[in-house]
LONUTI-904935 format. One record per atom (N, C-alpha, C, O): residue number from 1; residue in one letter; x, y, z. Coordinates in nm, 2 decimals, decimal comma, padded with zeros to 4 digits. Example, Ala and Ser with C-alpha at 12.3 -4.5 7.8 and 13.67 -1.06 7.14 Angstrom:
2
   nr  rest      px      py      pz
    1     A   01,32  -00,57   00,78
    1     A   01,23  -00,45   00,78
    1     A   01,32  -00,33   00,78
    1     A   01,42  -00,33   00,85
    2     S   01,28  -00,22   00,71
    2     S   01,37  -00,11   00,71
    2     S   01,29   00,00   00,79
    2     S   01,34   00,11   00,80
//
This chain:
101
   nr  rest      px      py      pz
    1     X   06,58   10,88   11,43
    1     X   06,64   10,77   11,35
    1     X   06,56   10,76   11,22
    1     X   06,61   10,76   11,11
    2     X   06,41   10,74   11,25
    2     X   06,36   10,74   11,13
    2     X   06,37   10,90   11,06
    2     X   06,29   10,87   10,97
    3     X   06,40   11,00   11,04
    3     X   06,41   11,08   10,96
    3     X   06,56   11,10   10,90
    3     X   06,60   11,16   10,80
    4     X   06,63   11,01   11,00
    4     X   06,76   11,05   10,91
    4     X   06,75   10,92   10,82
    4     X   06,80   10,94   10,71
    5     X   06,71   10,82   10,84
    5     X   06,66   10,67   10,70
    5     X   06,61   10,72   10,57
    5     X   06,63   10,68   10,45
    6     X   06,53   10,82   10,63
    6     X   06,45   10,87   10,54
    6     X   06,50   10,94   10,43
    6     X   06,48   10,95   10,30
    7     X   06,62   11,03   10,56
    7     X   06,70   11,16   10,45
    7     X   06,83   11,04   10,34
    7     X   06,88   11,05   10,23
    8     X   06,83   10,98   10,44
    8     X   07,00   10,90   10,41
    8     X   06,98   10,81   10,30
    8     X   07,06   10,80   10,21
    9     X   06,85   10,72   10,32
    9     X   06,82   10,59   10,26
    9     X   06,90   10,49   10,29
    9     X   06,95   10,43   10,20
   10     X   06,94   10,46   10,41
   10     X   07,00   10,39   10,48
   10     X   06,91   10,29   10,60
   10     X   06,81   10,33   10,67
   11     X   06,97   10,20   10,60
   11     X   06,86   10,12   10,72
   11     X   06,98   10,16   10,82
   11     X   07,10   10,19   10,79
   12     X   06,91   10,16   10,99
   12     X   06,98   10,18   11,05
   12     X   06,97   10,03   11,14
   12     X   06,90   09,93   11,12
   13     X   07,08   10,04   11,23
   13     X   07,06   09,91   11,35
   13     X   07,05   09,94   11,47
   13     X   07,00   10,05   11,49
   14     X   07,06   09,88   11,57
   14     X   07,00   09,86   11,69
   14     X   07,11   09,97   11,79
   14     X   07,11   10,03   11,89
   15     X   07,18   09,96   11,71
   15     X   07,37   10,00   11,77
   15     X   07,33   10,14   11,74
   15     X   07,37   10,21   11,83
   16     X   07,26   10,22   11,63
   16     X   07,31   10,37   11,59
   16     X   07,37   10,37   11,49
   16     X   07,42   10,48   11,46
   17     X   07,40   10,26   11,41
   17     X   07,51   10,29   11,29
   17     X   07,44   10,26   11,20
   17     X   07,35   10,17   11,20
   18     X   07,48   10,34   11,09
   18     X   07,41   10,32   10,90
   18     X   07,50   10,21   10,89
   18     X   07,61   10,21   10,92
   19     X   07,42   10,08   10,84
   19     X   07,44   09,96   10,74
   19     X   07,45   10,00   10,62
   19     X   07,39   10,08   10,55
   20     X   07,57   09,93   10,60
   20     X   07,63   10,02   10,47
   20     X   07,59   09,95   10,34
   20     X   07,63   09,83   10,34
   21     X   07,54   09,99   10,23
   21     X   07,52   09,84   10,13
   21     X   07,61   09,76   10,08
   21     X   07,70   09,74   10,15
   22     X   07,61   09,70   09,98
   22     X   07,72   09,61   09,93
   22     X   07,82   09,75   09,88
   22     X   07,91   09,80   09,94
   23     X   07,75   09,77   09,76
   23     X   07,85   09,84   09,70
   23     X   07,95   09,94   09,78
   23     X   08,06   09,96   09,75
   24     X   07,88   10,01   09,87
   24     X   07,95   10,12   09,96
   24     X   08,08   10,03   10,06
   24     X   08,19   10,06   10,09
   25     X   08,00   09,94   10,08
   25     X   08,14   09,82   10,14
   25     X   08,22   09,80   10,04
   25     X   08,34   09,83   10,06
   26     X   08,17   09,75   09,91
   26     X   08,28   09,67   09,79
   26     X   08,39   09,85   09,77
   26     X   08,51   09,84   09,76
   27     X   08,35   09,94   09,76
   27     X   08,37   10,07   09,72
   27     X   08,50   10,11   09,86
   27     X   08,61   10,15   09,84
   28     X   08,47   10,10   09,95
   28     X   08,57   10,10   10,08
   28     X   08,67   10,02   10,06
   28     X   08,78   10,07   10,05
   29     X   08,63   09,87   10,03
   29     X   08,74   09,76   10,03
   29     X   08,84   09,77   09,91
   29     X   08,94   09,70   09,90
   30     X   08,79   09,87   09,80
   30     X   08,88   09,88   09,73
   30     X   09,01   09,99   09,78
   30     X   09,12   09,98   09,75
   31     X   08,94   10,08   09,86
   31     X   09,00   10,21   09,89
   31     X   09,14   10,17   10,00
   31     X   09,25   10,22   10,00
   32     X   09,07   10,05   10,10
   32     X   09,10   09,98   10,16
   32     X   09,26   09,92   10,08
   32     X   09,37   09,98   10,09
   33     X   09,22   09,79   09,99
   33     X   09,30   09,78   09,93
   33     X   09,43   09,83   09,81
   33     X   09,54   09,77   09,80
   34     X   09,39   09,95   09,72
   34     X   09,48   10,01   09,72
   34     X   09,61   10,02   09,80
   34     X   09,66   09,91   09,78
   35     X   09,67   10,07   09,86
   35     X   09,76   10,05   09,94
   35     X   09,83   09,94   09,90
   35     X   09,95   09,94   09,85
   36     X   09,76   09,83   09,94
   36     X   09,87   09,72   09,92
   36     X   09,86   09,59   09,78
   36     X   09,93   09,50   09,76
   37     X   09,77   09,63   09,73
   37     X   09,80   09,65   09,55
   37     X   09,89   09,64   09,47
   37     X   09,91   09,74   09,42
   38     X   09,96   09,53   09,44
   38     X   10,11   09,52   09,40
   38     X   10,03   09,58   09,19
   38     X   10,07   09,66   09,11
   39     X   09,89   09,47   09,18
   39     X   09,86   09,56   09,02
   39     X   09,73   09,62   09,02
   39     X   09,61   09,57   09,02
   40     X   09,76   09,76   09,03
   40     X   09,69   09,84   09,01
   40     X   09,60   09,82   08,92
   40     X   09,49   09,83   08,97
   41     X   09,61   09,81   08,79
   41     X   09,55   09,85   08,67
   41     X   09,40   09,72   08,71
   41     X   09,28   09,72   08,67
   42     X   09,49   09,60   08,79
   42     X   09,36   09,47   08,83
   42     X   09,30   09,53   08,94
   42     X   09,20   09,47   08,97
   43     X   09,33   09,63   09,00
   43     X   09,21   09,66   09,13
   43     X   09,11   09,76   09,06
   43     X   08,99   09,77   09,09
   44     X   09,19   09,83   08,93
   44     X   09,10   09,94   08,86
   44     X   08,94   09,82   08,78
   44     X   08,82   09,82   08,79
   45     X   08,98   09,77   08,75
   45     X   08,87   09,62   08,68
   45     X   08,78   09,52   08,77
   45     X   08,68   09,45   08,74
   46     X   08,88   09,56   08,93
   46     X   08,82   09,49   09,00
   46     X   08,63   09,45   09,04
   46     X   08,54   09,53   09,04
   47     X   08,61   09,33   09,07
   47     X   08,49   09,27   09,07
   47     X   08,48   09,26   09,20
   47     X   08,56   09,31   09,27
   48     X   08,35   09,17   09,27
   48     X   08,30   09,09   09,39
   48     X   08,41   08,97   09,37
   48     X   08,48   08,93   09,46
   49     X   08,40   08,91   09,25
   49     X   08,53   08,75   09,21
   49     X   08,63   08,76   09,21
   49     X   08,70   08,67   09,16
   50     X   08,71   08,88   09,26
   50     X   08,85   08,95   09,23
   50     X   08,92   08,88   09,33
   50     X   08,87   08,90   09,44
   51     X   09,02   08,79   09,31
   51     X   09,08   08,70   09,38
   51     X   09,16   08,83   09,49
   51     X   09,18   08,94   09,44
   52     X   09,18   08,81   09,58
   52     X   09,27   08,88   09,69
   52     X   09,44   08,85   09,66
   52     X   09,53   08,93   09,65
   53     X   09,44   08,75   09,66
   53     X   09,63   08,75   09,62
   53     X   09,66   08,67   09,49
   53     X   09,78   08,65   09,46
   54     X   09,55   08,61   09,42
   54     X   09,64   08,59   09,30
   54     X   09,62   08,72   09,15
   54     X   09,70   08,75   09,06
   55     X   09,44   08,76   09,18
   55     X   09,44   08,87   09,10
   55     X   09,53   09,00   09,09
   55     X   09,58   09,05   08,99
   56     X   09,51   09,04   09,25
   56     X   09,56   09,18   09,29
   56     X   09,72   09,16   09,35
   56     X   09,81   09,24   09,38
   57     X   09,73   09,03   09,35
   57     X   09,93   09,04   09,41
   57     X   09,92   09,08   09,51
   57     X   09,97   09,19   09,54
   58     X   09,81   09,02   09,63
   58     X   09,82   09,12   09,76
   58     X   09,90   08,99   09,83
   58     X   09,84   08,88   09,82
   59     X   10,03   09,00   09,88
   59     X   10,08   08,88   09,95
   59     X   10,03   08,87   10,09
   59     X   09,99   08,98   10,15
   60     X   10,02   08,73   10,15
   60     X   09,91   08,66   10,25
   60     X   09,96   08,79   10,37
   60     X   09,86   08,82   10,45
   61     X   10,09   08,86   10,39
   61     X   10,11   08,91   10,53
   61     X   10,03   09,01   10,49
   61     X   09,94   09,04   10,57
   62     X   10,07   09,11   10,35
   62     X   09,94   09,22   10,34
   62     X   09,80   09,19   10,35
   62     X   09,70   09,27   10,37
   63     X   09,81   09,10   10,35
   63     X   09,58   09,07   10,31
   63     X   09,59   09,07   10,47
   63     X   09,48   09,11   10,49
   64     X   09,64   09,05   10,61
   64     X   09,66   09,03   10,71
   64     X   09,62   09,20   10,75
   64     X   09,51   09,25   10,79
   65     X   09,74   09,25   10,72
   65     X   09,71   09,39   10,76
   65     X   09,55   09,47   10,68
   65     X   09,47   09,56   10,72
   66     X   09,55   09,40   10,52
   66     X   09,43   09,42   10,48
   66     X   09,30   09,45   10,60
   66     X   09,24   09,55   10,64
   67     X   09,28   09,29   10,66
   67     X   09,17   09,27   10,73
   67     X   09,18   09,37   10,87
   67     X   09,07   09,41   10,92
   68     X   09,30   09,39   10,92
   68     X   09,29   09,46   11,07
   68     X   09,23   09,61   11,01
   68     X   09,17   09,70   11,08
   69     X   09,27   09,63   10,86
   69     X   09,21   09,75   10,83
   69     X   09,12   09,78   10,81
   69     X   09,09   09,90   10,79
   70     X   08,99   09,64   10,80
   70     X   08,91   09,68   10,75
   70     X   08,83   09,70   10,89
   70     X   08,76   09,79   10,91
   71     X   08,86   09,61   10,98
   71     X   08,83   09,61   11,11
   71     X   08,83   09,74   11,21
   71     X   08,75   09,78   11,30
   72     X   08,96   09,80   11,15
   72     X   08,95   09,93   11,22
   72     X   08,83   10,02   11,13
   72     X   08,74   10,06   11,20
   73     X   08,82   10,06   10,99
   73     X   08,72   10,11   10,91
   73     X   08,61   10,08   10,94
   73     X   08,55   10,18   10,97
   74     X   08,52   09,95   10,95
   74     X   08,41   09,93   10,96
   74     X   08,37   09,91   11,10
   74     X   08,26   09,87   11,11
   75     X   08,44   09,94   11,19
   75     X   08,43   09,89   11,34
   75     X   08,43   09,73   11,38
   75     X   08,41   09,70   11,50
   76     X   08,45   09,66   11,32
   76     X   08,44   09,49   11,36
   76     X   08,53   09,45   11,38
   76     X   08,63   09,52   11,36
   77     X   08,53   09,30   11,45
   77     X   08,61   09,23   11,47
   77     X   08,54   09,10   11,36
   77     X   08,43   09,07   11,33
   78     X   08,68   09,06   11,32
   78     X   08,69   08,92   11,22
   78     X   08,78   08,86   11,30
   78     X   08,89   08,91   11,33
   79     X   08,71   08,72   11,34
   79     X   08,78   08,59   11,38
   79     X   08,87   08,55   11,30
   79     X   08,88   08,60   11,19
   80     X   08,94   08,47   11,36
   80     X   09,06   08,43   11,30
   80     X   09,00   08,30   11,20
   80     X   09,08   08,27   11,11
   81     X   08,86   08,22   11,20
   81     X   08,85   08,17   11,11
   81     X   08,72   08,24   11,02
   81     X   08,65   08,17   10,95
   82     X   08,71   08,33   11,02
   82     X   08,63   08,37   10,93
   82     X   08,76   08,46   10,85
   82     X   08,73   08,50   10,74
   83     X   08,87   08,49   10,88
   83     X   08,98   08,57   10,78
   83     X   09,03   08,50   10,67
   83     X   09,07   08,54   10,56
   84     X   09,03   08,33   10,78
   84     X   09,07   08,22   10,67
   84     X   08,98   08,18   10,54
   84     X   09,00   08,11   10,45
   85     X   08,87   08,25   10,57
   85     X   08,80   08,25   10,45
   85     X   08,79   08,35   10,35
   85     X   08,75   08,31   10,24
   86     X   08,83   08,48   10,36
   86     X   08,89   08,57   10,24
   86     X   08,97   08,50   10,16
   86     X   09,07   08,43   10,18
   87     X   08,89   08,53   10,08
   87     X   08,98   08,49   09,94
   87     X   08,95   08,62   09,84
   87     X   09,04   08,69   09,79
   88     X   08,80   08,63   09,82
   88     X   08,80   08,76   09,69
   88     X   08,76   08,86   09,80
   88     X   08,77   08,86   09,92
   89     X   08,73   08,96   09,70
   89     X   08,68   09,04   09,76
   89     X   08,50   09,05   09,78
   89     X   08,44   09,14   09,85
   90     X   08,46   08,97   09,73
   90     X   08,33   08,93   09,78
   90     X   08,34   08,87   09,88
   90     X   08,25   08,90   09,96
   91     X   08,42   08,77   09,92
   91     X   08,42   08,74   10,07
   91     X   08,42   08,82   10,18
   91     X   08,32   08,80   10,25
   92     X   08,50   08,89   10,20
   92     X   08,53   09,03   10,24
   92     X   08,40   09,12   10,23
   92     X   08,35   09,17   10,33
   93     X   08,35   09,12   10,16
   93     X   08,24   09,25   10,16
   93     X   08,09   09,15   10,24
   93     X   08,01   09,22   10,29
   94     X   08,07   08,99   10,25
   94     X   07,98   08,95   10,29
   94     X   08,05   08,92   10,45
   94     X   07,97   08,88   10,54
   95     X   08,14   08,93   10,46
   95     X   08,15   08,91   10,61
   95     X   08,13   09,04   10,65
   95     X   08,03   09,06   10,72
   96     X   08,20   09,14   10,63
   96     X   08,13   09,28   10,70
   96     X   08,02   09,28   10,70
   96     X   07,97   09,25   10,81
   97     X   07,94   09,31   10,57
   97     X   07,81   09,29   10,61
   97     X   07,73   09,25   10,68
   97     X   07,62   09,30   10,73
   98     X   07,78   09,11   10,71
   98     X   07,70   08,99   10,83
   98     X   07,73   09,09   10,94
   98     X   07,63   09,12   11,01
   99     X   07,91   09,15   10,99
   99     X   07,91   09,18   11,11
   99     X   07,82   09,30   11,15
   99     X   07,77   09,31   11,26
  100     X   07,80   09,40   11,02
  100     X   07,74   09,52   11,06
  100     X   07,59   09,50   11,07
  100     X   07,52   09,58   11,14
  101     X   07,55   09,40   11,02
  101     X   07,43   09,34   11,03
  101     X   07,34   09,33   11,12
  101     X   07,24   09,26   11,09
//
């Protein structure tokens, strides 16, 4: 484990899995989102403050499927009131984080 930290520059966890940093999360959750992206050209600009459905037009049933995707991607589960708290995509990138954490 320590030589692959070393090679990767990655912290690892208790589980076996690379903790992924912000941006490798924020960089997923875009890839993530695409798909259901009604404006493109606002995910190309997109930020950490990038509203989820009023910036990007992602409507409440897509940001739904958003999250089970991110869930299947990152391996986690997100409660039903920690979903109610997505709003940007910085929300989104600090709750994974917490879970991979």
């Amino acid at each position: 484990i320590a030589a692959s930290y070393l090679k990767s520059g990655k912290k690892n966890n208790n589980k076996g899995v690379d903790i992924m940093d912000d941006k490798k999360i924020f960089e997923e959750m875009l890839n993530i989102l695409r798909v259901y992206t009604k404006d493109q050209a606002a995910l190309e600009k997109a930020t950490l403050d990038t509203h989820i459905l009023d910036d990007l037009k992602v409507n409440s049933a897509r940001l739904v499927d958003v999250i089970i995707k991110g869930e299947d991607v990152f391996g986690i589960t997100v409660e039903d009131d920690e979903a109610d708290k997505i709003r940007t995509i910085g929300d989104a990138v600090n709750i994974i984080k917490q879970k991979l954490g």
